[in-house]
ROZA-184668 format. One record per atom (N, C-alpha, C, O, CB): x, y, z; residue in one letter. Coordinates in steps of 0.02 Angstrom, whole numbers, plus 50000, padded with zeros to 5 digits. Glycine has a CB too. Layout:
// residues N
XYZa
...
// end
This chain:
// residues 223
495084969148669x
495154963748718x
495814959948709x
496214959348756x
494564958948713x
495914957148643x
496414955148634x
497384959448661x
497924956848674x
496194954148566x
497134967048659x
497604968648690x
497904968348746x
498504968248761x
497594971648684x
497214968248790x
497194967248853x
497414962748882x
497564962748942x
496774967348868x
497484957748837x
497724949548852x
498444951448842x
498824951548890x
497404942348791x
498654953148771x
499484950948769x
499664957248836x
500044954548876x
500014952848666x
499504963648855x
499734966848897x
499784961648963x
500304960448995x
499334972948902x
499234959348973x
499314955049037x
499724949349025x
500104947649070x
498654952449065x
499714946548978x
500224938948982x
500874943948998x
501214942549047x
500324932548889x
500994948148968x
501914949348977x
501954951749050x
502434950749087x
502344956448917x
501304955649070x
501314960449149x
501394957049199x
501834957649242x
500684964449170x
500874952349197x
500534947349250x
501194945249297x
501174949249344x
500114939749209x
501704941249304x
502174944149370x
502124948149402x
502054947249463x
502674945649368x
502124953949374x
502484960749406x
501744962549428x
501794968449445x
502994967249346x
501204960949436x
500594962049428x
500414954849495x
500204955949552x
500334961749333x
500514950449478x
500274943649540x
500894947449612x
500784947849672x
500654931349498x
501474949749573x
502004951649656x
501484958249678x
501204958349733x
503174955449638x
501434961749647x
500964967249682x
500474966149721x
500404968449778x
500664970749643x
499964961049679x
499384958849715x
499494955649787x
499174957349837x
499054954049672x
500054949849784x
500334948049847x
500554953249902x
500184951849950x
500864944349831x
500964958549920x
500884962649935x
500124967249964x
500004968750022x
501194963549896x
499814968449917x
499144972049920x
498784968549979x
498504970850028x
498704971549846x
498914959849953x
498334957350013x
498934957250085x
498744958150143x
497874946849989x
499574956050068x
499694957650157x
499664964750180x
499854966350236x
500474955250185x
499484968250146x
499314975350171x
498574977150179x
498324982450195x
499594980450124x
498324972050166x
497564972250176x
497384968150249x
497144970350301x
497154968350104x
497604961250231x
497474955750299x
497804958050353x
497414959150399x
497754948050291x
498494959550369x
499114960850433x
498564965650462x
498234964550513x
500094965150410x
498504971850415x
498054977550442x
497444975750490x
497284977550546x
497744981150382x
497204971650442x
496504969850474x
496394967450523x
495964969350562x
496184966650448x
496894961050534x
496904955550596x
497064959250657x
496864957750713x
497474949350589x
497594966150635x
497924969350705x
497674975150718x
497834978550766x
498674970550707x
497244976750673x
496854982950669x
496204980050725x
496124982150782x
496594985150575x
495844975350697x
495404972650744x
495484971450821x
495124972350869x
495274967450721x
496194968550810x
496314970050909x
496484973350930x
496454973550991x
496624967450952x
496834979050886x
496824985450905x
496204989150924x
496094993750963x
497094988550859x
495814985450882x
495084993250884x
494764990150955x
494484993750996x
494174993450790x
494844981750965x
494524979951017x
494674983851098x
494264985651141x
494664972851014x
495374984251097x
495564986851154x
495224993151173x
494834994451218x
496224987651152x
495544997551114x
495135005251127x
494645007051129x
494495012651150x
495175009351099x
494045000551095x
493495001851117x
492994998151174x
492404998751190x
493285002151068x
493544994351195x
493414992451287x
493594998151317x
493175002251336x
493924985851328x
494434999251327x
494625005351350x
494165011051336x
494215014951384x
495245006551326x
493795013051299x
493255019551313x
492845019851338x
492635024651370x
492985022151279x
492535012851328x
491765010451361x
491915010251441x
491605013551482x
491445001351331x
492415006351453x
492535005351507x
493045004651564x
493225001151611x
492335002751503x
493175010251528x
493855012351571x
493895020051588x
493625024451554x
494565010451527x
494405021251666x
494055027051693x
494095033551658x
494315033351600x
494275028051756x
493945038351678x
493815044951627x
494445047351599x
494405050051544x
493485051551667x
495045046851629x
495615048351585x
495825045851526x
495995049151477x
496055047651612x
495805035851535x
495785034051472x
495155036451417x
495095039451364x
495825027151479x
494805033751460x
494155037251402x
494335042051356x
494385041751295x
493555041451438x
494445047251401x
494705053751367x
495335053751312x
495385055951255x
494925058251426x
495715050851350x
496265049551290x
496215044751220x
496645044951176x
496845046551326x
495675040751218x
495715036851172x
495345039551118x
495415038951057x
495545030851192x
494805043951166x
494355047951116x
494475052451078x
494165053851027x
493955050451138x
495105055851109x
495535061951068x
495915057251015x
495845057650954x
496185067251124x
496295053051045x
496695046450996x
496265046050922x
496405048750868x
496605037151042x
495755042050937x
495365041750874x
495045047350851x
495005048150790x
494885037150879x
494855050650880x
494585058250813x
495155060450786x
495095062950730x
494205066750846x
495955060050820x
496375063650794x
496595059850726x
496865062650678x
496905065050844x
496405052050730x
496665046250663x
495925046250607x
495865042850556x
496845035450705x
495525050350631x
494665048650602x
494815054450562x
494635055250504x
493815048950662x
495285059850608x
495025068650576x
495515069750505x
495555074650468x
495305077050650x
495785064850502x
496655065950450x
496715061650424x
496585055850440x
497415066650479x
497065065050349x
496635061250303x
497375054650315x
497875056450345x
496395066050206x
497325048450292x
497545044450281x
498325042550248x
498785039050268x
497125043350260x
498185047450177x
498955047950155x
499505053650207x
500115052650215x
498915051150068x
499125059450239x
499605062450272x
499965057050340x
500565057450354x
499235069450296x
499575052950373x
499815047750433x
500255045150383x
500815046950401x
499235041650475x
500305042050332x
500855039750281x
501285044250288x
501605044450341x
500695038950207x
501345047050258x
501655052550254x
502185054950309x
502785056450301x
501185056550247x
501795054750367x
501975057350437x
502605050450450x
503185051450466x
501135057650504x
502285043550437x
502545037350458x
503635037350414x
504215037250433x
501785029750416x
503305037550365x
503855036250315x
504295043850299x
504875042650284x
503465032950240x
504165049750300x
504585052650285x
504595058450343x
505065062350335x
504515053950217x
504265059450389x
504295062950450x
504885061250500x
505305064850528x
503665061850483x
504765054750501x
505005052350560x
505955051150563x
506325052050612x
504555045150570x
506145048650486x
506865049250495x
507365053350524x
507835050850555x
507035049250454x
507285060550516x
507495065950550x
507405065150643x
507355069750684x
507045072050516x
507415059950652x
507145061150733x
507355052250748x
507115049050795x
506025064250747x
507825049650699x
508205043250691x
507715036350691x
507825030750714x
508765042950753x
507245038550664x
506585032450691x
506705032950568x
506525037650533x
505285037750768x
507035026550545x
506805024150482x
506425018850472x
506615013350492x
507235023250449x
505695019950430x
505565012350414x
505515011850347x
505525016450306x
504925009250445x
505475006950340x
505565003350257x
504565005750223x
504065004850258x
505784989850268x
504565008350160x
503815007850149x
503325003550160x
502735005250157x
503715008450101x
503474998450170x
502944992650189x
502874993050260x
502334993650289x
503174984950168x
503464992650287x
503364993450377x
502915001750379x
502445002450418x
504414994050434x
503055005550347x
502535012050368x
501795010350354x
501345011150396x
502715019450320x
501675007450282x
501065006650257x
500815001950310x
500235002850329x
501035004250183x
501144997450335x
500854991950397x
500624996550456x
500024997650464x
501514986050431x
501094999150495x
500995001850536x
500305007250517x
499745006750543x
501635004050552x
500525012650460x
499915016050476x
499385013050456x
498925014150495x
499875022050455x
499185008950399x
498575006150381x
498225003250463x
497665004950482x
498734999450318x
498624999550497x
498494995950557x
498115001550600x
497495001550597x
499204992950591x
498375005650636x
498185012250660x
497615015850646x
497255019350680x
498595016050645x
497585013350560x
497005020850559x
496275016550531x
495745019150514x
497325029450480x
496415010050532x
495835002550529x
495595002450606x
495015003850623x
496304993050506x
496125000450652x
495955002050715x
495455006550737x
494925005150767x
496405003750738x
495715013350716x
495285017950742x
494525018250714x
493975019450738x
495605024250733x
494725016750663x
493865016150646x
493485009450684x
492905009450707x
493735014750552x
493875004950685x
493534997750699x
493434998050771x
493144993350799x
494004990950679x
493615002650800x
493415002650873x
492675007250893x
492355007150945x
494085006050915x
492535011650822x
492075016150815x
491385009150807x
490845008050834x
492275022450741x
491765005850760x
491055000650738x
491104995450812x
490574993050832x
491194994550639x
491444994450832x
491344991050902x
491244994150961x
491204990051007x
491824987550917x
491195000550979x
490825004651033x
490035003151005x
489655000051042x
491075013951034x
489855005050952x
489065005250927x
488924997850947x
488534996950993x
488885007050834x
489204992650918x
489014987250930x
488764982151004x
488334977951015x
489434985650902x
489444986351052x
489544984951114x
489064985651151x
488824981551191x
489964987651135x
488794994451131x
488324997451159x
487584996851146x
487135000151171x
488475002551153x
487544991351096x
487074988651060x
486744982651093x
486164980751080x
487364987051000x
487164979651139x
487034974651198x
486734977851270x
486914981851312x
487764971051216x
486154973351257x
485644974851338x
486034978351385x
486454973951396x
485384967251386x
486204983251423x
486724981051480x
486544976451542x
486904974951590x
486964987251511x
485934974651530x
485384970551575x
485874964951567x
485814961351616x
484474969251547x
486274962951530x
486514956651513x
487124956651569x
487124952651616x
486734955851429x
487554960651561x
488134961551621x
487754962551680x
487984959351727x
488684968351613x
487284965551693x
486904965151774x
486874958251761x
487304955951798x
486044969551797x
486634954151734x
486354947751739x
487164945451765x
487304944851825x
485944944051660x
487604944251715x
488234939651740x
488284942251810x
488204938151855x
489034940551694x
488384947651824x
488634950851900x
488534946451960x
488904944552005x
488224957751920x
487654945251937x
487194944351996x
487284934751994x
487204931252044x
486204948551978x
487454932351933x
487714925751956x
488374923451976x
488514917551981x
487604922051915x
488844928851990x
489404928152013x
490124928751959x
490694926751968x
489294921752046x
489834932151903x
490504932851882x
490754940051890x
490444944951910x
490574930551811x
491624939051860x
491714947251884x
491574952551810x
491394950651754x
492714948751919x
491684957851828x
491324964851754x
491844962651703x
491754964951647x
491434976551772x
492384958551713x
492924957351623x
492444951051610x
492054950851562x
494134954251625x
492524946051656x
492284941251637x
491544941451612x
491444938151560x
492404937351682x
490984944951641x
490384946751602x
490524950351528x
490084950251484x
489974951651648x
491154953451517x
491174959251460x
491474952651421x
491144951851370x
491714967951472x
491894948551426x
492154943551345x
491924938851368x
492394934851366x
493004941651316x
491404935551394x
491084929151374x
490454930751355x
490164927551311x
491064923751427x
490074937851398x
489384938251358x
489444942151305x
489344940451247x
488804940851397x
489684950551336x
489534957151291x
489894954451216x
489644953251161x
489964965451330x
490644954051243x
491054955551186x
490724949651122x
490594951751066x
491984954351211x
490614942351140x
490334939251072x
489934940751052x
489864939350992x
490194934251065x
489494943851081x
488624945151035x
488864952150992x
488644953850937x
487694947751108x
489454956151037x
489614962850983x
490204961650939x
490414966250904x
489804970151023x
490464956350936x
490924954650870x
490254951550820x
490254953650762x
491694947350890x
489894948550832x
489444946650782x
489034949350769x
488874947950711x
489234942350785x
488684953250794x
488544960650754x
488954965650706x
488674969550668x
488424964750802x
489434965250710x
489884971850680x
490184970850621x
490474975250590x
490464974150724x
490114961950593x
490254958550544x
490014963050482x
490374965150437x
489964951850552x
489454963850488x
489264969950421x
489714975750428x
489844978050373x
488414973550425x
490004978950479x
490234984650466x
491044983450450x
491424987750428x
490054989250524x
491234975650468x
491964974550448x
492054972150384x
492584972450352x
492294970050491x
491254968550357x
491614969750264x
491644975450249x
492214975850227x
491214967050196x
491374981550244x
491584987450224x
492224990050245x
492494994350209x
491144991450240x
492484988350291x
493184991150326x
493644986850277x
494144988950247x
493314989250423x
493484982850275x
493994976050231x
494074979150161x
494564980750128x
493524966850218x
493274979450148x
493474982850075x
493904988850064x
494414988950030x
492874984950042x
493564995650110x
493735001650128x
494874999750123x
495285003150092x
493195003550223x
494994994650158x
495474994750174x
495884991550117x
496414994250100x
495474992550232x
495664985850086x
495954983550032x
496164990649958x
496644990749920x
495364977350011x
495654994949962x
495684999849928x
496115005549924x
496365008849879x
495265001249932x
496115005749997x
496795011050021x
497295010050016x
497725014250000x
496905012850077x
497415003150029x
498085000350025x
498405003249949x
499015004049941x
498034991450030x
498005004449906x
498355007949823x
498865014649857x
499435015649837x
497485012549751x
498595018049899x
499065022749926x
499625021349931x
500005025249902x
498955024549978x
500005014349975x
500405015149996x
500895016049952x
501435017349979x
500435011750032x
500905015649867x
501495017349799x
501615023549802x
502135025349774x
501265015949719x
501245028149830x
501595037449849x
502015035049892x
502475033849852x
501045044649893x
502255032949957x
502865030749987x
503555026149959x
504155026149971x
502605027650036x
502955020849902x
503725016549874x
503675008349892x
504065003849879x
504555020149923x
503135008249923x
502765001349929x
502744998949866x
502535003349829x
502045001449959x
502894992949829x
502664990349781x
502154984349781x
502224978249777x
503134989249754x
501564988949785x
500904985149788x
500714984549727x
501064986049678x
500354988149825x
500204982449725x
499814980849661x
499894988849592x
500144988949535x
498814979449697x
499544994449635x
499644999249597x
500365002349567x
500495006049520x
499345003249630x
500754999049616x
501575000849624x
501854998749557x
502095002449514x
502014996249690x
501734990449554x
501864986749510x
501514988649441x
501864988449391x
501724980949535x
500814990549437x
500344993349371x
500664999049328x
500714999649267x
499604996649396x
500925004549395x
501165010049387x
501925009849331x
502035012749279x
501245012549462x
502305005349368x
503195001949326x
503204999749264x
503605000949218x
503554994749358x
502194992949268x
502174991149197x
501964996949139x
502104996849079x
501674985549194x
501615001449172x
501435006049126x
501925010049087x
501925010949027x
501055009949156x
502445013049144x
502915018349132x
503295012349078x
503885014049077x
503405022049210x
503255009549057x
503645004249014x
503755002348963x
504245001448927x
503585000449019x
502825001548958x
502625000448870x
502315006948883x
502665010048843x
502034992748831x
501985010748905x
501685017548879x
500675017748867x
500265021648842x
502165018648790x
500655011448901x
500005009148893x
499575010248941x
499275005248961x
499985003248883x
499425016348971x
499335017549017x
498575014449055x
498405011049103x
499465023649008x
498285017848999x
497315018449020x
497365008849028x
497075006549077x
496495023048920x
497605005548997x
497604997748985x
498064994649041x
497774989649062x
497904995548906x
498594995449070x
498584992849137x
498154995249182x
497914991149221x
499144993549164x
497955002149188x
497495004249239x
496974998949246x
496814996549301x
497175010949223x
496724997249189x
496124995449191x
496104988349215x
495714985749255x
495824996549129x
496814984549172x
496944978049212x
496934978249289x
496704973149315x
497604975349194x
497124982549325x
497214984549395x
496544985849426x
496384983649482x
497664990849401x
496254988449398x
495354990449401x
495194985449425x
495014984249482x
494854991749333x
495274980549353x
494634974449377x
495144968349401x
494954962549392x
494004971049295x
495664969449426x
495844964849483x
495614967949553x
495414964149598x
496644963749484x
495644972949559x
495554976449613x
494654975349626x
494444975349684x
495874984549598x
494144974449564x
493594975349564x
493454966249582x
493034965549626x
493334979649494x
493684961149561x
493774955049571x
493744950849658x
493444946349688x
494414954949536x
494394957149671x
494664956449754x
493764959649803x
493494957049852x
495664964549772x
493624963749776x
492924966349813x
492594960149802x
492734955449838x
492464973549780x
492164959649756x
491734953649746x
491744948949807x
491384948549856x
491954949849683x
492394944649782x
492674940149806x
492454941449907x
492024938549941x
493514940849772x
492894946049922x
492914947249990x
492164948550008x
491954945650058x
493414953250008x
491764952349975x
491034953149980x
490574944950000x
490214942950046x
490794956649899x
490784942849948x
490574932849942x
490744932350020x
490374933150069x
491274925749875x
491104931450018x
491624928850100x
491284931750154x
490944927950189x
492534932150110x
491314937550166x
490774941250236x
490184940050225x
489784937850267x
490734949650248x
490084941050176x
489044939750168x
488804933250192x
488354932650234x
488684939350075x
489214927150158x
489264921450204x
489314920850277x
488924917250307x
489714918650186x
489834924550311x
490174925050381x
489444926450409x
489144923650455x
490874931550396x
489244931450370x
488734936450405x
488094929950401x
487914927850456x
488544945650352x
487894928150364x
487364924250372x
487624917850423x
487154914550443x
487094922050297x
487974916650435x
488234908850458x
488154911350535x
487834907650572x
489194905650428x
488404916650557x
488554922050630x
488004924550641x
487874925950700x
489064928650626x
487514925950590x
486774931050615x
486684929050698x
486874923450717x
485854928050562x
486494932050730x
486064931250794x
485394932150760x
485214936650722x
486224937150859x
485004925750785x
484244926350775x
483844930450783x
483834930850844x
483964923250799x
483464934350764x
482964941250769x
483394946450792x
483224951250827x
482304940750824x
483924945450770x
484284951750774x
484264957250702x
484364955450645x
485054949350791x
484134962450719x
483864967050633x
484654972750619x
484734977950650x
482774974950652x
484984970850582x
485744971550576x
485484977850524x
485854979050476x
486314963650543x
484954981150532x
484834988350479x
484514994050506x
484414999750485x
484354987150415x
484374990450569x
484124995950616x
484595001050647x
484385005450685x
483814992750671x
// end
């Protein structure tokens, strides 16, 4: 234990700059991932058969592959064709993209999880089909889907370790530099572990709350 300590007193910079990093590659993702996923999963539900179609190929094609290759594709594909971004702008971009695509998966279920009796209802008192879809549908299916966005949060905070194969210096980026350094390997890992195991908790605390504070009444969020 005691080692663990002097490793971290000397690391801990190079270890807090990573972490900083980690979480804007976790939050940016998330916030734009979410209105990303919102669109495409209006646009499928309800939009005409071409979009439909296209969004649906869109997301199986970001659902079907794996994660580090869209990295991959972002940061070292693309220069040859005069498009450069910096590793963080790729890890943004694709983390964003491929959160999206899932988060639009957990907000079709959710969407579709609402009466549609409820939009006949707005219709028939005079509002129009957007305005029935974000004042009734869309709030009752953001507050449902709260369980499926701590897992995306987590899911996403986790991935983000990827982005140090491109050159991002995230958390793992930074673990990785302290290690190659002193030679201590298994012992930064592990410091990295249980920061990384810390950041779950933590974010877990936070939605579980959201989630109880947001419940819809007799609503059964396991069915």
């Amino acid at each position: 234990m005691s080692d663990l300590l002097n490793i971290f007193s000397t690391a801990y910079p190079r270890l807090l700059e990573g972490l900083g990093i980690t979480l804007v590659l976790t939050v940016i993702p998330m916030v734009l991932g979410t209105l990303f996923g919102v669109g495409l999963a209006l646009g499928k539900i309800y939009g005409n058969r071409i979009l439909s179609g296209f969004i649906t190929v869109f997301i199986e094609i970001i659902r079907g592959t794996p994660l580090l290759v869209q990295l991959f594709i972002l940061y070292f594909s693309l220069p040859p064709y005069g498009i450069r971004l910096s590793a963080l702008t790729a890890a943004l971009i694709g983390f964003t993209i491929n959160s999206g695509a899932y988060q639009a998966e957990y907000l079709r279920g959710s969407i579709q999880s609402v009466s549609s009796g409820q939009l006949k209802a707005a219709l028939s008192i005079g509002m129009s089909r957007w305005q029935g879809i974000f004042y009734i549908i869309l709030p009752q299916a953001l507050r449902r889907v709260i369980p499926s966005w701590t897992n995306e949060f987590i899911y996403l905070l986790k991935y983000t370790s990827l982005a140090y194969i491109i050159g991002a210096q995230e958390l793992m980026g930074q673990a990785r530099f302290v290690a190659s350094r002193n030679f201590e390997f298994f012992k930064v890992y592990l410091i990295a572990a249980v920061i990384y195991l810390l950041l779950v908790l933590v974010l877990t605390a936070v939605f579980n709350r959201l989630e109880r504070r947001y419940r819809i009444p007799g609503f059964d969020y396991k069915r």
